[in-house]
C-alpha positions in Angstrom: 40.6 -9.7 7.2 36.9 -8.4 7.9 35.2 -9.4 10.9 32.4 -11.8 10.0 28.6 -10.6 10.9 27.1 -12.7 14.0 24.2 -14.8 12.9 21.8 -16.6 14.9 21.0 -19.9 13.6 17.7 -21.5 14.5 18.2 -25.4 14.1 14.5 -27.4 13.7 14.5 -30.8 15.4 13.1 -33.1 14.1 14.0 -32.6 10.6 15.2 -34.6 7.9 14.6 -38.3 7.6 11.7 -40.1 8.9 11.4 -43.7 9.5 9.7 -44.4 6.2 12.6 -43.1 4.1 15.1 -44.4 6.3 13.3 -47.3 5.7 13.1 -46.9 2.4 16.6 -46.5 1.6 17.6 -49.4 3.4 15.4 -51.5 1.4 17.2 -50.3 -1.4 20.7 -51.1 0.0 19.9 -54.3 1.2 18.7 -55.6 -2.2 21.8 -54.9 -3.7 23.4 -56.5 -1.1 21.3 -59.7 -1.1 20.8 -59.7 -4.8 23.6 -57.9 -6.4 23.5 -55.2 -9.0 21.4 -54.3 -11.0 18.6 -53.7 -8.9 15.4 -51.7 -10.5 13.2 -49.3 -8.3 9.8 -48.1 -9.8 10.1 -44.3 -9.7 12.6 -41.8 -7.2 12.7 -44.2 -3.9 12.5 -40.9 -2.3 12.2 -37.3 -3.7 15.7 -36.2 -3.3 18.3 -36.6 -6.0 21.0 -36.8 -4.1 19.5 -40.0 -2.4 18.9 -41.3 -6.1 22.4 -40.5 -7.3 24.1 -42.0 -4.5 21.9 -45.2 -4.8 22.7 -45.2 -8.7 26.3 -45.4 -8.0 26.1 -48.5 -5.9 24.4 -50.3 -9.0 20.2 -49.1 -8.6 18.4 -48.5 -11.6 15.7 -46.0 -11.5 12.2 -46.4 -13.7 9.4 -45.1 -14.3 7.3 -48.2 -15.1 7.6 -51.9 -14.3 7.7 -52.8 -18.0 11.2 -51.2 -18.4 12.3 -54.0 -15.8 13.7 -57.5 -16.9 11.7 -60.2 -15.4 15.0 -61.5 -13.8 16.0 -58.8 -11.3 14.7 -57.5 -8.2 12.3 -54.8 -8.5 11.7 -52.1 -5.5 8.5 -50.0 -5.3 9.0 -46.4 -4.1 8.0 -45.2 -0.4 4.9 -43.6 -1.3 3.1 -46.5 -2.8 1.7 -47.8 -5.6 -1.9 -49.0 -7.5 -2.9 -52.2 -7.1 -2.3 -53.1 -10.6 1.8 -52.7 -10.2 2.0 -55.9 -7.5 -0.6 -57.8 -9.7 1.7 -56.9 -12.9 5.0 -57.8 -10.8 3.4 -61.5 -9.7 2.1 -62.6 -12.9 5.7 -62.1 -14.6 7.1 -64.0 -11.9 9.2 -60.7 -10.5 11.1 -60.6 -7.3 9.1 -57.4 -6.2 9.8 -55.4 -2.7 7.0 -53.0 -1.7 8.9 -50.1 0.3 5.3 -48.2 0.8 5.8 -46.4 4.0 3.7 -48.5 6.3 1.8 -44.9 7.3 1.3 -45.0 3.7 0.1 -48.4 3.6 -2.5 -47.8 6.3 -4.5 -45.0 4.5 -4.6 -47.7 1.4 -6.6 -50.3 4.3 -8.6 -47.6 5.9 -9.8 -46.8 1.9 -9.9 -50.6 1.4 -12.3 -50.7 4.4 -14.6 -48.3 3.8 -14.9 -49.5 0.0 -16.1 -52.9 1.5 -18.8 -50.7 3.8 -20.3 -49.2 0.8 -19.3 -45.8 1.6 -17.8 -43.2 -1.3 -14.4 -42.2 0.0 -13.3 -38.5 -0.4 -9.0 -38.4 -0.8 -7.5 -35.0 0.9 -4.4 -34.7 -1.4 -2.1 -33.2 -4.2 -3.6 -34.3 -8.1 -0.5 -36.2 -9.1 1.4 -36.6 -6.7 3.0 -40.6 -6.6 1.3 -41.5 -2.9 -2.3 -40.1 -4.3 -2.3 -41.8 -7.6 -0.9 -45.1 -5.6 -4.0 -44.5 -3.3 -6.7 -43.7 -5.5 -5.2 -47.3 -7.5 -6.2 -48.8 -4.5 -9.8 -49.3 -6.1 -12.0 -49.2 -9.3 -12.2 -46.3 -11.0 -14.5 -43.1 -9.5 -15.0 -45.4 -5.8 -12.3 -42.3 -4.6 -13.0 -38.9 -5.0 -9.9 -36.0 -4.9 -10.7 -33.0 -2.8 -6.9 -30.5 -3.7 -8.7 -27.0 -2.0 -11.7 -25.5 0.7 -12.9 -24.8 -2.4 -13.0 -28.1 -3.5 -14.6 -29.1 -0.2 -17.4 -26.9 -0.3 -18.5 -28.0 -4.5 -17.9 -31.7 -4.1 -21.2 -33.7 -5.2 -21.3 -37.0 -3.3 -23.9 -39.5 -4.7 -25.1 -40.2 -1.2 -24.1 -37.2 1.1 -24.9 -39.9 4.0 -22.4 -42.5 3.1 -19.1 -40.8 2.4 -15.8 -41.3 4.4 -12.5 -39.5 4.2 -8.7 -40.0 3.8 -5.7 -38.0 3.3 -2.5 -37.8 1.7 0.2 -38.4 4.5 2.5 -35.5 3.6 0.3 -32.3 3.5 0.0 -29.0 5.8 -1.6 -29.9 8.9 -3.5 -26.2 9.0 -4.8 -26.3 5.6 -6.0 -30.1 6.0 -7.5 -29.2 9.2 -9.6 -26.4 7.3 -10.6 -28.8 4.4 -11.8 -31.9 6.9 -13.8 -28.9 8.5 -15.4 -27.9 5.8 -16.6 -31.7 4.7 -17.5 -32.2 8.6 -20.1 -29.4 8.4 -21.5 -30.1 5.0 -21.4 -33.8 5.4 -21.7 -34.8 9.6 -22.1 -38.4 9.3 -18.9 -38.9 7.2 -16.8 -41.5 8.3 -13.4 -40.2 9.7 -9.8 -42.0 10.5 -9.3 -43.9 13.3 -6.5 -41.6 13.7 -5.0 -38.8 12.0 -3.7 -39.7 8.4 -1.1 -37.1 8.2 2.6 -38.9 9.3 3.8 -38.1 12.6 7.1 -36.8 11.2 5.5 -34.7 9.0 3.6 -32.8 11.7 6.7 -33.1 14.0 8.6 -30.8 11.2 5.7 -28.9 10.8 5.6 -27.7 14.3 9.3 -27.1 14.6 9.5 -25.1 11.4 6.4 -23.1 13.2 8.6 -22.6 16.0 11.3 -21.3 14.4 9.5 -19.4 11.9 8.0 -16.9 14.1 11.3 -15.9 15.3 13.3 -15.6 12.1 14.0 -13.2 9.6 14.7 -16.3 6.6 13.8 -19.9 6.9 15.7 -22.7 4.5 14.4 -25.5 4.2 16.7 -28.2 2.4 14.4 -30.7 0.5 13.5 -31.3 -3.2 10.8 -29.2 -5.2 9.2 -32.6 -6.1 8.9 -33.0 -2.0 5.7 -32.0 -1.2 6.6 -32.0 2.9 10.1 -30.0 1.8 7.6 -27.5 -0.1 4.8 -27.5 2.8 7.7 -26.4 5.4 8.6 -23.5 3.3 4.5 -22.3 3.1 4.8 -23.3 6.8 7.6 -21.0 7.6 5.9 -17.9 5.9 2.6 -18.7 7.7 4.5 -18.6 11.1 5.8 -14.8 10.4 9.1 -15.5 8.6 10.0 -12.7 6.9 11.1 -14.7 3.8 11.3 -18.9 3.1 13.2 -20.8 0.5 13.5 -24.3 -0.6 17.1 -25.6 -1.6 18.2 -28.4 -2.8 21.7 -27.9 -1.7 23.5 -25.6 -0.2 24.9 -24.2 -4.1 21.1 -23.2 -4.5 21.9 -21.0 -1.8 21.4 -17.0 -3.3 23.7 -14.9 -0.5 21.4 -11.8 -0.8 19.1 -13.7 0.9 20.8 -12.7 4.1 21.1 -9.4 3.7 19.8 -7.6 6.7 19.5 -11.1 8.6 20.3 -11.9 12.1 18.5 -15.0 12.9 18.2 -17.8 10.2 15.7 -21.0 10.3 16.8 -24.3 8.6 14.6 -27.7 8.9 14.8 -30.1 6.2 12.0 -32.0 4.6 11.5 -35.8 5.4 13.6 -37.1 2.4 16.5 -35.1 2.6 19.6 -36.5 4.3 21.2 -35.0 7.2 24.8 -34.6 5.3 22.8 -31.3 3.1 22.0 -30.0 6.6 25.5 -30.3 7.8 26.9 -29.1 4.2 24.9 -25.5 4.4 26.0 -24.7 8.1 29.3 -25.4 7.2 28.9 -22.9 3.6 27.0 -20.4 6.1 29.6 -20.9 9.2 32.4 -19.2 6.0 30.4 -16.3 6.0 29.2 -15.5 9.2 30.3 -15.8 12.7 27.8 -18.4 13.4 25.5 -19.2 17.1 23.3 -22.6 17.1 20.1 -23.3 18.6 17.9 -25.7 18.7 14.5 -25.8 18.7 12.7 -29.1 19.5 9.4 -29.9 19.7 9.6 -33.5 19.7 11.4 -36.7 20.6 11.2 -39.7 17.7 12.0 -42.9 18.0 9.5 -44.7 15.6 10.9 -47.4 13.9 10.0 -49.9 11.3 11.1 -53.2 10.2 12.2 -54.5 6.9 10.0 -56.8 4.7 11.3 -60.4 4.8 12.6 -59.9 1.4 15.3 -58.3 2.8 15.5 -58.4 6.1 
């Protein structure tokens, strides 16, 4: 038998769930434990299928809009929000509705709230089409938000009164790119209103800066996490930024191409905030079949936020 190849393996922590999925999920469990089966959820609780599939099996029903739901059954809204007009729609049928919105979701949707009420024209740092921006922007009447994607966005936005503008971002974007976009509005516009603290989710800078830390020592980074993930996908860009040699996303460890490694003697893996820690465990165990495998871990941070259930469910 050959001798396998020694591989370093550079283990990010944190990575995988956050307290807003776990949340999430739990919502989801605890509905169809209260309520029985079926329960529906407005759109992918999470992006990761395998979270979906395994909550279709115990009896979920996944949809894209509330009028596919039967007034009789439970409904569950997904983790990155949703417009206004989805609740409204939900309590004039009379609907058992739970709003899983990650509650560092829900606070962007106050601060815009706030400064709507102040007058000012809110600019929204974020992803066109992405389920937590549209659920943002439905926050308010049409045009009171205003979608900045790109520096290049930044520097051509046309306020209608440069003087009264504030800003808010999506929760799951690259801290370095975000950082470059506020900076850009900050010196065009100085007076614009800022949040009280940093929109972007604590677990999604944690696993930024770990991937960072890994990155700049590896030769390939995987992330696990679904291309409908836009944390999972901001790792990878992360990764590359950092001075690994090569990044991919995989949803699994079967997406897993073996030429990858060629030439590779220390190997990255993180996982985005949605994708559970059994995927994780799955590709070390693929990769430990291969290669004579070491494990370190590379932490940057301790978590240990937590958040409670609505009374719905609790």
């Amino acid at each position: 038998m050959t001798e396998k190849r020694p591989l370093t393996v550079l283990l990010a922590s944190p990575r995988g769930f956050c307290a807003g999925v776990d949340r999430a999920i739990q919502i989801v469990e605890r509905a169809l434990e209260r309520y029985g089966a079926p329960v529906y959820v407005r759109h992918e609780i999470v992006h990761n299928k395998h979270v979906v599939n395994r909550l279709k099996a115990m009896g979920a029903v996944f949809v894209s809009e509330l009028d596919q739901c039967p007034d009789d059954r439970p409904v569950v809204f997904s983790a990155h929000g949703v417009p206004k007009r989805v609740p409204e729609e939900a309590a004039r049928r009379d609907m058992l509705y739970v709003d899983a919105t990650c509650p560092l979701v829900s606070k962007v949707h106050v601060e815009a709230q706030r400064h709507h009420r102040a007058g000012r024209d809110i600019v929204l740092i974020g992803h066109a089409g992405h389920p937590e921006v549209i659920g943002t922007m439905g926050q308010l009447p049409e045009g009171a938000i205003h979608l900045v994607e790109t520096v290049e966005d930044a520097e051509s936005f046309t306020p209608a009164d440069p003087d009264n503008l504030a800003f808010v971002t999506q929760t799951t974007l690259s801290v370095d790119d975000t950082a470059e976009i506020v900076e850009t509005l900050q010196r065009r516009f100085p007076s614009m209103a800022a949040p009280h603290k940093e929109d972007i989710c604590y677990a999604t800078t944690n696993r930024q800066a770990a991937v960072k830390a890994i990155g700049a020592k590896a030769d390939l980074v995987l992330v696990v996490g679904a291309p409908n993930s836009s944390n999972s996908v901001r790792l990878v860009e992360v990764a590359r930024r950092a001075g690994a040699k090569d990044a991919h996303l995989v949803q699994t460890s079967g997406n897993v191409d073996w030429s990858w490694f060629d030439g590779v003697e220390r190997l990255g893996i993180s996982a985005g905030a949605s994708a559970p820690e059994e995927l994780v465990e799955d590709l070390l165990s693929e990769i430990a079949q291969r290669f004579e495998v070491h494990i370190e871990e590379v932490r940057v941070a301790e978590e240990d936020v937590v958040f409670k259930l609505p009374k719905e469910v609790a």
